[in-house]
C-alpha positions in Angstrom: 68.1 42.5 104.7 70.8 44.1 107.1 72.4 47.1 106.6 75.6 45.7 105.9 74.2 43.1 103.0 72.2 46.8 101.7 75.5 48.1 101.5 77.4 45.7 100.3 74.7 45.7 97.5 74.7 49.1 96.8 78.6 49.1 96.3 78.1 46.5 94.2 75.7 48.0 91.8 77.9 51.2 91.8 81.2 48.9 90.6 78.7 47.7 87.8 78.1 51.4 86.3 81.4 52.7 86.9 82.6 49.2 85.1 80.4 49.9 82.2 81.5 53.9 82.6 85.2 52.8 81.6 84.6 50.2 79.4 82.7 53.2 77.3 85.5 55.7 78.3 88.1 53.5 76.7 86.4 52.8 73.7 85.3 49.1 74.0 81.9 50.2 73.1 80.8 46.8 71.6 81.1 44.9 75.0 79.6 48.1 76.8 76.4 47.5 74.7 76.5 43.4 75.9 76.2 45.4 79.6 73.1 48.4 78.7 70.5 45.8 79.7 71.6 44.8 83.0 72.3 48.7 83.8 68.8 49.8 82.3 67.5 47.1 84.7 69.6 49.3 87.9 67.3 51.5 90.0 67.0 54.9 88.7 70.3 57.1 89.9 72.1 60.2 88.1 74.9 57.5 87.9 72.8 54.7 85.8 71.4 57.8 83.3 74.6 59.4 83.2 76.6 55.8 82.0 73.1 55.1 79.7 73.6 59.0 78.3 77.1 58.0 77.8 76.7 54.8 75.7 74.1 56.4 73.9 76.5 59.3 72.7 79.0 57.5 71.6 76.7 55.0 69.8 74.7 57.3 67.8 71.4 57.1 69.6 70.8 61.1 70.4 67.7 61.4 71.2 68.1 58.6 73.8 71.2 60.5 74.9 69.4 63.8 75.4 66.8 62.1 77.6 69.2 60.2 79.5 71.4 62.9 80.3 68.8 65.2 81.4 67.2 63.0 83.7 71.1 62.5 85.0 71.3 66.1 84.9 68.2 66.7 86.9 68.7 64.2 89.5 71.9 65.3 90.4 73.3 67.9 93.2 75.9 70.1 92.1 76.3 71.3 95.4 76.8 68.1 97.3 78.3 65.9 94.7 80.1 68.9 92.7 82.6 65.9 90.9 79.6 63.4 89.5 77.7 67.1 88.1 80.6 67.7 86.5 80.7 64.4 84.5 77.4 64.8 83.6 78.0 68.4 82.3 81.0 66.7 80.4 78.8 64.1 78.6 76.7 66.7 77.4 79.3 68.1 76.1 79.9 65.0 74.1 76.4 64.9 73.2 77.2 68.1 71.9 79.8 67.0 68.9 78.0 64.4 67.7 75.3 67.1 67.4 77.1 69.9 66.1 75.8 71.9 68.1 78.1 75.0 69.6 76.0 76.7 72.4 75.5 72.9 74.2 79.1 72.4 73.4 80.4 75.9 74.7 77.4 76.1 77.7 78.0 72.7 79.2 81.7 72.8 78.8 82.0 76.1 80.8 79.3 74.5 83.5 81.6 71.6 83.5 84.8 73.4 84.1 83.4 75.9 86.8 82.7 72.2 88.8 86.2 71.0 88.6 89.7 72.3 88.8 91.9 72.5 86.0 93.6 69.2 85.9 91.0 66.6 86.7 89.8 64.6 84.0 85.9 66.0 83.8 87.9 69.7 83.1 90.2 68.8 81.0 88.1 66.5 78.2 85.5 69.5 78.5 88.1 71.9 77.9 89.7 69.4 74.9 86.1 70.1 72.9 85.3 74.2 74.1 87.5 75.0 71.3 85.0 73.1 68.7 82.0 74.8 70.4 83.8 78.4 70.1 84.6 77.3 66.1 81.1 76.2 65.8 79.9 79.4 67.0 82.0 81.3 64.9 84.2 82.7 67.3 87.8 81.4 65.7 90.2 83.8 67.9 88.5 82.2 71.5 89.3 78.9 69.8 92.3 78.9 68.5 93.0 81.0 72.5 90.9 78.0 74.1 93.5 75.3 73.3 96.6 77.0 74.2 95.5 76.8 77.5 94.0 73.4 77.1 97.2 72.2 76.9 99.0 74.1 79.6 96.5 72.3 81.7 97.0 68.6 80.1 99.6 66.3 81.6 101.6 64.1 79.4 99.3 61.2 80.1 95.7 59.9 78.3 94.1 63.6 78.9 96.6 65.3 76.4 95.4 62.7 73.7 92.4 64.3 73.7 93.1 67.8 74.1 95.7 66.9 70.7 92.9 65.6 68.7 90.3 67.9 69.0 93.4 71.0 68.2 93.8 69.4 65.4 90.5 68.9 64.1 90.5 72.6 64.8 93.9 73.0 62.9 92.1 71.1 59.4 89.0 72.8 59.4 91.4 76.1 59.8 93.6 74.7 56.7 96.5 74.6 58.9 97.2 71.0 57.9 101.1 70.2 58.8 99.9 71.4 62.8 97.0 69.2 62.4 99.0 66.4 61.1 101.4 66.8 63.8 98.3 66.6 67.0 96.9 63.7 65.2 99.8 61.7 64.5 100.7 62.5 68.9 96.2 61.6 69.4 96.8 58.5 67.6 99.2 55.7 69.9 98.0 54.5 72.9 100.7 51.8 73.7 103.0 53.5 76.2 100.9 56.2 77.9 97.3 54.6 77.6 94.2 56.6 76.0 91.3 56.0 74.5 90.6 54.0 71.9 87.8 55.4 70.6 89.8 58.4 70.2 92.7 56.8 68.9 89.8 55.6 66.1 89.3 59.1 65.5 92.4 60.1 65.3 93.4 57.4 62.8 90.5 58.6 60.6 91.0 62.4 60.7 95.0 61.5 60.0 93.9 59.8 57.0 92.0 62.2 55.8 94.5 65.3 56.4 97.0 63.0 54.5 94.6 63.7 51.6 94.4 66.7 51.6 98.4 67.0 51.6 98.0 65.1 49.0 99.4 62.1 50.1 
């Protein structure tokens, strides 16, 4: 094969993942999953575990997340390739809330954001969830703290839906329901700016349920 048709191939396989990568990102998890076989079938790259860690979050399946990811994690080079790190760092931190677990949270959010600059979208969904892994660990002040400054650093695009959500799952748990009800109500559209809807999902259900507890 030449080294043009090696290329070619390569790029190709890379479109594939980062295909898969968004499809995940935006929610369409279902037609993500009709994918995992042909990406498990990819050579081994921190790109291929990173998308498999991904799916596997977001689907329920942590203990093939936490293999995944590490293997992502491993293979990758901060140094060289500071950008795809910090995704990696970021899925962890996913990995993280759907385990409830506020040192992977808080220690992969921080690894994620000393990767990027404030802004990007690796730094920012990082920094939308430090503020769960600071509650989780007890430390209510740095949260509350952590996501004031999340949204200095959100624009008014897709990235502040996230930061909105997880302030007002803070905001519930705190018993400050009319500010959560306000962030999810902002999480919850996805028409005009775009978003995830995965998220929006999330915020739907968490709206719901602080409308019970208003009594609503």
């Amino acid at each position: 094969m030449k080294a043009e048709e090696v290329a070619a191939t390569a790029e190709s396989l890379r479109r594939l993942l980062r295909a898969v990568d968004a499809l995940v990102g935006a929610g369409n998890i279902a037609e993500a999953q009709t994918w995992s076989a042909a990406v498990d079938a990819l050579p081994p790259s921190p790109l291929r575990s990173s998308v498999l860690g991904y799916l596997s979050t977001v689907s329920g399946q942590n203990d093939s997340a936490q293999s995944q990811l590490e293997m992502a994690w491993r293979t990758s080079n901060p140094e060289r390739d500071p950008k795809a790190a910090a995704r990696v760092a970021q899925r962890f931190v996913l990995h993280g809330v759907a385990s409830w677990d506020g040192p992977m949270i808080t220690g992969w959010a921080e690894r994620a954001m000393s990767l990027t600059e404030p802004g990007t979208p690796a730094h920012v969904e990082s920094e939308a969830i430090y503020g769960l892994g600071l509650y989780a660990r007890g430390r209510l002040g740095e949260a509350e703290a952590s996501y004031q400054r999340a949204f200095g650093h959100a624009a008014e695009n897709a990235q502040k839906q996230r930061v909105q959500m997880g302030a007002g799952w803070l905001a519930l748990r705190l018993d400050n329901v009319e500010s959560a009800l306000v962030n999810f109500e902002s999480a919850a559209p996805t028409e005009y700016r775009g978003g995830s809807l995965r998220i929006s999902l999330w915020a739907e259900a968490w709206l719901a349920r602080t409308h019970l507890v208003l009594g609503n």
